[in-house]
N, C-alpha and C positions, 0 to 999 in steps of 0.2 A: 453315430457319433454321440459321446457324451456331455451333456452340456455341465458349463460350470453353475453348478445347483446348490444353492443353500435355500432354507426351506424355512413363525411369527410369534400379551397379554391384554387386556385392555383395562386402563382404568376409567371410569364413568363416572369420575366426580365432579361436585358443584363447583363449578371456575367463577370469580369473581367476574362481574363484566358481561357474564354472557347472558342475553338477554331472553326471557322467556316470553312467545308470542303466539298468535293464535293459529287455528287449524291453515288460513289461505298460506302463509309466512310457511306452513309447513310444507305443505304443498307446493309450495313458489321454489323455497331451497333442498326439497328432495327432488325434482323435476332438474332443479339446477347442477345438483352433483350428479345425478342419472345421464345428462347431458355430455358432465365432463367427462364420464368415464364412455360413453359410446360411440364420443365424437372419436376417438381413437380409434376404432375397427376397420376402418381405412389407411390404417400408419400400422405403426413397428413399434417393437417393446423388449419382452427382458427374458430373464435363464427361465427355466423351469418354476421356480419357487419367489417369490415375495420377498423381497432383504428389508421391504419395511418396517418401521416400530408400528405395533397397530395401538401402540400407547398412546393413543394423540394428544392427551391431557397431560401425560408424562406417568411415568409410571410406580409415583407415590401408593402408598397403602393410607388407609384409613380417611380419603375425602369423603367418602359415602359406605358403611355398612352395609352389608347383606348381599343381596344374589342381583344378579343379573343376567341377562341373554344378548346376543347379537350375532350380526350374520356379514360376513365381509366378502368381495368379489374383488378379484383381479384380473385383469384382464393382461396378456402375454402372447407378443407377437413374436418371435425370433425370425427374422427373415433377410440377415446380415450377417452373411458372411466373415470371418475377421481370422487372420493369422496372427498371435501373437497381438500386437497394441497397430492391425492394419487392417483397415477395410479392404475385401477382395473380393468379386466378382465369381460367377461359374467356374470361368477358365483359368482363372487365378487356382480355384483351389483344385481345378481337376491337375493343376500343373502339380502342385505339392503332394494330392496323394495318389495321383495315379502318372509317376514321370513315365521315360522311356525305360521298357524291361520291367514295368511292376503295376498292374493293371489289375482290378477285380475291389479295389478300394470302393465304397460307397461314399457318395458326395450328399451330403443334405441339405433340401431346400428352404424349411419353413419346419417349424414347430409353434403349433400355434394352442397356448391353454387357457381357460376359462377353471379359474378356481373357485368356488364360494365354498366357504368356512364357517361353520356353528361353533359360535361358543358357549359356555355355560362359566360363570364366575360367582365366587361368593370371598369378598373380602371384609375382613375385622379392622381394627388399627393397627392389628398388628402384622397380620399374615393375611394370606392368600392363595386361593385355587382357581386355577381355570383348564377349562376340558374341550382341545381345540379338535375339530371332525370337519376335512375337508371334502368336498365332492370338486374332480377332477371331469371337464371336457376337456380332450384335446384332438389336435388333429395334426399328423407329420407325414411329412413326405422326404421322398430322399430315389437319390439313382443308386439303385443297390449295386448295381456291380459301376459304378462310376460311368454308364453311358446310357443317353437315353432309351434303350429298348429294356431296360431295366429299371424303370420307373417304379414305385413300389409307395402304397401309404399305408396309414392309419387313423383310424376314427375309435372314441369309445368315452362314455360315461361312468367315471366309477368311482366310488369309495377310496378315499385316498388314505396315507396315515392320519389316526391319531394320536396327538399328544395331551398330554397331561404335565400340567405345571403348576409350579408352588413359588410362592413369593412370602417373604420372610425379614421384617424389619430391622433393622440393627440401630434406627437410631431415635430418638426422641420425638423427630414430628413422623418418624417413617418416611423421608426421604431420602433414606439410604438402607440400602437391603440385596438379600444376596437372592438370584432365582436358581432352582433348581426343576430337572423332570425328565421324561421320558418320550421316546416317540416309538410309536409298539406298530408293529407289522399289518398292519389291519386291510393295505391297500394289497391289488392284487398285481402278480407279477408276471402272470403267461402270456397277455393281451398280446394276438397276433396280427402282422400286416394280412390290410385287406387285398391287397395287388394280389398278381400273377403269380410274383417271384414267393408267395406266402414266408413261412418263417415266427419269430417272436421277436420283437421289435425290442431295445436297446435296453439293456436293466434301469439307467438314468432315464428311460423315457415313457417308464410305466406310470402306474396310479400309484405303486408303492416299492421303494428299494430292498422292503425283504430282511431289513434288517430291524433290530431294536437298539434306538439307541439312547444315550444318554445325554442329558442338557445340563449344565454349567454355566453359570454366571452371576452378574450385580447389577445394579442400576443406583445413579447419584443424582435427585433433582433439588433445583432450588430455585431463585426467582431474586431479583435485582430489578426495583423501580416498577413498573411495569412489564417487566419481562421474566418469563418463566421458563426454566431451562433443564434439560436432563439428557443423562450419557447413559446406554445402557448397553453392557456384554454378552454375547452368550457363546460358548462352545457346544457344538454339538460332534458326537462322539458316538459311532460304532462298538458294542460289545458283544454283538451276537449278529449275524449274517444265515443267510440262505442261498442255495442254489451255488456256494461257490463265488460268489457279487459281495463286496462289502465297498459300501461308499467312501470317497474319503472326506476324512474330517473338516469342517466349516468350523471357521471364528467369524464372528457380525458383529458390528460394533455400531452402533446408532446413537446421533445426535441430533434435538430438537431444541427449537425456539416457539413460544408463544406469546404471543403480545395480549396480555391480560387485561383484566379493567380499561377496555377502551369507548364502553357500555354502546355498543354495536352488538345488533343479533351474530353474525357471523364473525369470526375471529382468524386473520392469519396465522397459519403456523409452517412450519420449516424443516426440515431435515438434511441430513450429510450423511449418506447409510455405507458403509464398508463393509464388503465381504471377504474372504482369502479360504479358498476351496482345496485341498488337497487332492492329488490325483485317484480315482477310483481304483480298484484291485480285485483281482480273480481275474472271472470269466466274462472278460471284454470281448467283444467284436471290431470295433471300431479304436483300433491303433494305425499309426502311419506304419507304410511297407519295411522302414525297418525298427518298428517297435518302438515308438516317441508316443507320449500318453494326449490322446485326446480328451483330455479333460480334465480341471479342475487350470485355479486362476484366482487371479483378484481384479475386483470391478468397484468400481465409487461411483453413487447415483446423487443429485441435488433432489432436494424432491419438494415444492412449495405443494401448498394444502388449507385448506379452511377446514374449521369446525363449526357447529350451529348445536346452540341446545332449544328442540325444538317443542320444550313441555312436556308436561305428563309424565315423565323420567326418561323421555328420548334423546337421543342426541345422535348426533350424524357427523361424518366425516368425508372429506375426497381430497387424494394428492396423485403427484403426476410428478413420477420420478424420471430423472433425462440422467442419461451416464456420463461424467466427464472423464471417467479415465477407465478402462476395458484392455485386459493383460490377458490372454488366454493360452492355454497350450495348446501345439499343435492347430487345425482349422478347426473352429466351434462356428455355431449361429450366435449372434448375440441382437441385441434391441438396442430400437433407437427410443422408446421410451415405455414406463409402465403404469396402468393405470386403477389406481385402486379404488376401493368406494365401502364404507360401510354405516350402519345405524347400530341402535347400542339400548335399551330398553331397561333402567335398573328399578329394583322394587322395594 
């Protein structure tokens, strides 16, 4: 089955407010976001990919020049079943895709991924580069022929897409600017079930969709009183596929709050992240018995979060995004929450 998959810039600048403090304080709130995101591995979480902004500061150009490195993880449990905008159980979906007279549908149980992502950035006041390289675990299971003597998983570590993107100012303080970039085929796409039934597991459920595609967008922040706010778009787009598999097209739209100068080391911040997934195309497997697209959808996450700047040019983040509203085609896995975490190192 394909899940509804969309797939993340970061800026690292000096935020008024945030307080710089010594090695224990470092220590104290990386243990503390380390916590928020592993307390999770006992619960439920999201699609395939991240709908997060990793902009946590908002994603202005020019607060801080030069380069910088960081490394982010997400954590993704899908192990909830859902038809359309309803939670459903085993026998719920084995009802939808395997009724009476149409049987050999596979039912899936859990997709569970562990992402971490390098990035490498260098921004001016005016523009901007970042060079995102994710490494993908995951592990899925599913009843391939829809009953349990056909139990079937997969396990694998690997190289997932990278992208490349650019940010590009258009206005005066550079709070307003358009992104552009690419996401190049890098991840691999044979990755076989390790079960019985063997086979190559789902094109949406590999390390990489095989395709190259293109990114589109803008971002607009600003700040009121002490509150610092920014919207940012991106479309991602298909122009070159393999194998026959071309993904369909994702729009994200993210929105953040920051509560600035409140001279506390650690700072709330907030999000409202939207996705809308187009249906996948070609060489599917997983369609319902008469041909209705298992995949693709729209999904709204809340997502509250802290930041910490924690010296030296470090800075750290952690959010925990919970869905309130989950539209899906046809039977998907979906999550009941997702859990991010990342540090940020600029020089």
């Amino acid at each position: 089955m394909t899940s509804t998959t969309p797939h993340r810039s970061g800026a690292g600048g000096a935020t008024p407010g945030i307080l710089r403090f010594g090695s224990g304080a470092c220590a104290a709130v990386a243990f503390a976001l380390a916590a928020l995101v592993w307390s999770g591995q006992a619960r439920a979480c999201a699609t395939c990919g991240c709908t997060l902004s990793k902009d946590w500061l908002g994603p202005q150009l020019g607060s801080v020049s030069g380069w910088a490195v960081g490394v982010s993880y997400d954590f993704i449990d899908q192990n909830q079943m859902r038809a359309g905008r309803t939670n459903i159980d085993q026998a719920g979906a084995q009802a939808i895709l395997n009724p009476p007279g149409h049987t050999g549908n596979e039912v899936e149980l859990q997709t569970l991924s562990r992402t971490t992502t390098f990035s490498t950035d260098y921004n001016t006041a005016d523009w901007g580069v970042s060079v995102q390289v994710p490494f993908v675990n995951r592990y899925h299971t599913t009843l391939q022929d829809g009953a349990p003597a056909g139990y079937n998983f997969n396990q694998f570590n690997a190289l997932g897409d990278a992208r490349l993107i650019v940010k590009v100012g258009l206005s005066a303080d550079s709070g307003m600017g358009l992104i552009a970039g690419v996401k190049l085929p890098t991840g691999s796409t044979d990755e076989p079930f390790n079960g019985a039934a063997g086979g190559i597991i789902d094109p949406s459920l590999q390390p990489g969709t095989g395709s190259t595609d293109l990114l589109l967008g803008g971002f607009y922040s600003g700040g009121v009183d002490r509150l610092a706010w920014f919207a940012q778009g991106l479309w991602q787009h298909a122009v070159a596929s393999q194998a026959g598999f071309t993904p369909g097209d994702a729009i994200t739209v993210n929105m953040g709050l920051r509560y600035a100068e409140m001279g506390q080391a650690v700072v709330p911040l907030f999000q409202v992240n939207y996705v809308h997934r187009n249906i996948d195309r070609g060489n599917l497997v997983n369609v319902e018995f008469d041909g209705s697209p298992l995949s693709g959808g729209d999904l709204v996450y809340l997502a509250p979060g802290v930041s910490a700047r924690l010296g030296a040019g470090f800075s750290a983040y952690g959010y925990v995004q919970f869905p309130v509203y989950q539209d899906v085609n046809g039977v998907q896995l979906v999550p009941k929450q997702i859990y991010s975490l990342g540090i940020r190192k600029t020089f």
